[in-house]
C-alpha positions as CSV (number, residue, x, y, z in Angstrom):
1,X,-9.0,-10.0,-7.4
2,X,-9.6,-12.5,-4.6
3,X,-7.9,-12.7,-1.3
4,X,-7.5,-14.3,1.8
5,X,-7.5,-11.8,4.0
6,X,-10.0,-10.5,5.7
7,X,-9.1,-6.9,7.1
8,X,-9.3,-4.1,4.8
9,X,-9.2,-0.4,5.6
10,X,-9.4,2.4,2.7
11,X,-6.3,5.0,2.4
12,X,-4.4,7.4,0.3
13,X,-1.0,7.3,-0.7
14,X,1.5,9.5,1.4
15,X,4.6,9.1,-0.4
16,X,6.7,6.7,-1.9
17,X,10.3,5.9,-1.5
18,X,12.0,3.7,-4.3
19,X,14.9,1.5,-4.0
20,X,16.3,-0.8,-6.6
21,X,14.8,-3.8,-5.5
22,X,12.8,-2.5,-2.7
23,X,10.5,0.2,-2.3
24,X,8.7,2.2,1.0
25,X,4.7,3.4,0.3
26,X,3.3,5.0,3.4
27,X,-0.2,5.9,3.4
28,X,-3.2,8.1,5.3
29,X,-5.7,6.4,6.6
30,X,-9.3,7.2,7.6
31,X,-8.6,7.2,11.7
32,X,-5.8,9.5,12.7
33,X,-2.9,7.0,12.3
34,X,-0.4,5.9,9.6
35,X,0.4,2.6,7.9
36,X,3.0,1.5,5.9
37,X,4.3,-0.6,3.3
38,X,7.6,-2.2,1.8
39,X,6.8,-4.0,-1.4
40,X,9.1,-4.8,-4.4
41,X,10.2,-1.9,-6.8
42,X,8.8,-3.9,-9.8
43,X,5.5,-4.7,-7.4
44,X,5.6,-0.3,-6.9
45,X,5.8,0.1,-10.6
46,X,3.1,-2.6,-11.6
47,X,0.6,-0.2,-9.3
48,X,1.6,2.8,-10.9
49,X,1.2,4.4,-6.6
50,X,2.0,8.0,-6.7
51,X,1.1,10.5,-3.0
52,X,-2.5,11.1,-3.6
53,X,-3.7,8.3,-5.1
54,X,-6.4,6.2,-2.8
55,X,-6.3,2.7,-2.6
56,X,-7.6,-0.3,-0.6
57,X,-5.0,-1.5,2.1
58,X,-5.4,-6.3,2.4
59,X,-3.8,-6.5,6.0
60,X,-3.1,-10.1,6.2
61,X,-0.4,-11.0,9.0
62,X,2.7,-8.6,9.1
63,X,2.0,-7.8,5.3
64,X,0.2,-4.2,4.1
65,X,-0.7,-5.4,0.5
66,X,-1.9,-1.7,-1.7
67,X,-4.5,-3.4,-3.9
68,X,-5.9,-1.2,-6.6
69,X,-9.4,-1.5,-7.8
């Protein structure tokens, strides 16, 4: 998947909150710190993000995009 971003830090799933439209992923990353973030329900689903899991996090702006390899 291409991107325009350019920051990109590695992380593992914390937990995740689901809405009906909206959902809440917060994750661990490497550094002692937390990041979070609010993407679509549908967006959560399509990812399949459960606590555990690691992903990549694109950090492009104010936007956290999760972005499975």
């Amino acid at each position: 998947m291409k991107f325009g971003a350019r920051n990109e830090v590695v992380a593992t799933v914390k937990s995740v909150k689901a809405g009906d439209v909206m959902a809440l992923v917060k994750f661990d990353v490497e550094k002692p710190c937390e990041m979070a973030s609010v993407l679509t329900t549908e967006s959560l689903e399509a990812l399949g993000l459960k606590p555990g899991d690691e992903v990549e996090l694109i950090i492009k702006a104010v936007h956290v995009l999760p972005v499975r390899k």
